[in-house]
N, C-alpha and C positions, 0 to 999 in steps of 0.2 A: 297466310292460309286462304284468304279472301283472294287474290289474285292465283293464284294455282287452281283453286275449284273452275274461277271464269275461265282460265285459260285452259283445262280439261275441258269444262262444258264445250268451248270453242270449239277445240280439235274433236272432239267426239260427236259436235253436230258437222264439222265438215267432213270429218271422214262418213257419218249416215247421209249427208246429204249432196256429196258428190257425184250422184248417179245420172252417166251420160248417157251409156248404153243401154242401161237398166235403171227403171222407175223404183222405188221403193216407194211402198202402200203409204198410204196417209196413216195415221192412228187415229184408234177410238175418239172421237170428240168426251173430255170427258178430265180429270183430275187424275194424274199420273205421278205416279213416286219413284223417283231416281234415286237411285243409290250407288254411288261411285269406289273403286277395292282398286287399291294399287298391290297388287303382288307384292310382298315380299318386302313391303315398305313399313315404316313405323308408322307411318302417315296415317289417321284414324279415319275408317270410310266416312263419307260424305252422304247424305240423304237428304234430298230436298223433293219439292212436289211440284209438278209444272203441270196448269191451266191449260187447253191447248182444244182448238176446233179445227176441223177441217180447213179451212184460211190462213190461220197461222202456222200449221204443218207446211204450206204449202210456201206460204212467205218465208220461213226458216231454210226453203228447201232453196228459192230464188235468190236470199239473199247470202247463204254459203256459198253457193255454187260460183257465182262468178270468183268468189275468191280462189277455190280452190282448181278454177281454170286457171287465173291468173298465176299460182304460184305453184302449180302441181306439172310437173314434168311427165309423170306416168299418175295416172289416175283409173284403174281398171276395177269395175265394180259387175260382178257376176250373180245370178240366182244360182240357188244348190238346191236341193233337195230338203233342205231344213232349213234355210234361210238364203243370206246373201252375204254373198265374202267379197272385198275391195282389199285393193292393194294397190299403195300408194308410194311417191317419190316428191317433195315437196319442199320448198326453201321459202325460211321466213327469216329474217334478220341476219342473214347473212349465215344461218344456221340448213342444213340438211337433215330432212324428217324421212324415212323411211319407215312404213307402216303399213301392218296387215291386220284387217278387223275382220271381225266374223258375227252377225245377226244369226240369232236362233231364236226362234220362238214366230209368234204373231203379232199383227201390232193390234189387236182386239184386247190381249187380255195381259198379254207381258210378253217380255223377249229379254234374253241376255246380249249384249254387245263386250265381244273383247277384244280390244286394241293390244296388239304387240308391237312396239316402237322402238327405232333407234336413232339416234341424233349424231352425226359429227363436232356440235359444237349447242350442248345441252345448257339451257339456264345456269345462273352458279346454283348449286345445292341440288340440281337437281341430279341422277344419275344417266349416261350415255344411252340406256337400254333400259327399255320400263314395259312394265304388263298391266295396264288399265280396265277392272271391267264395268259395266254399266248396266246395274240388271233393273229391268222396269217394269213396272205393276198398275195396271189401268186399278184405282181406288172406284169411283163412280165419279157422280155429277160433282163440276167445278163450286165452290162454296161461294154463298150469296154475293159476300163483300171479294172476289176474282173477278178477273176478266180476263180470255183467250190470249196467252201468252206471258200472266203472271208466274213467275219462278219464284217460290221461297224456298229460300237458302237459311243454311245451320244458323242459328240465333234469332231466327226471325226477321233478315235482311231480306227484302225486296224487290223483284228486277219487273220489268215486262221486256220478253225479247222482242216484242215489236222497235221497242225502240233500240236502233243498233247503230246508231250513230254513238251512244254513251259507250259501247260494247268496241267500237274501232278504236277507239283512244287505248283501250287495254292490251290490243292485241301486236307482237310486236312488229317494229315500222321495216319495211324494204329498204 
């Protein structure tokens, strides 16, 4: 379960933060509540809470992005009228990712993010085509004992995505 959440986190911050042609907004500085819904899956959503300031918005955005130059064949991220739609074509382990996400909302106060995915050659267990959404909620100011980039995850487990050196080792190898 712990490896599936990081590896959604993963793909959902590099599909938000693959933007070549288009910027996507920083978000509120401020204690944010994720909550992660796979369509149609048994899989029970996911709800964690991410720390995050202006700097680490922006470190998140530096350190996806080259990945998703590196292994994204088509990478096309557009503003719309209610938000920002990407649409992507990406190979990781020897696996073919094709994926189309769609940003609605603001990054002030909440936005929904839905990935629609399909894989050539998907994890074991997991399914070829999947509907990911990630709907997000600014709570207010980060808690005393946080700092800009703390993620807590279901049980009480820990991350900071500043460090993403721990976070490569998870993600799969080329």
């Amino acid at each position: 379960m712990m490896r599936l959440t990081v590896m959604c986190v993963a793909a959902l911050c590099a599909s938000a933060a693959a933007a070549d042609a288009v910027e996507l907004p920083t978000r509120k500085a401020g204690l944010w509540e994720l909550t992660m819904l796979r369509a149609g899956s048994a899989t029970p959503e996911v709800t964690m809470q991410h720390c995050t300031d202006e700097a680490t918005d922006k470190q998140m955005t530096a350190n996806f992005s080259p990945m998703a130059k590196q292994n994204c064949a088509k990478n096309d991220n557009q503003k719309t009228t209610t938000g920002y739609v990407t649409d992507s074509v990406c190979s990781f382990g020897g696996s073919t990712l094709t994926s189309h996400s769609e940003i609605i909302g603001d990054f002030n106060s909440g936005y929904t993010m839905t990935v629609t995915s399909s894989s050539d050659k998907p994890p074991p267990g997991m399914p070829p085509n999947s509907t990911v959404m990630l709907q997000a909620k600014w709570l207010g100011a980060c808690g005393a004992d946080q700092r800009p980039g703390d993620i807590v995850m279901p049980g009480g487990f820990r991350m900071n995505i500043k460090d993403m050196e721990k976070l490569k080792g998870l993600l799969p190898k080329q």
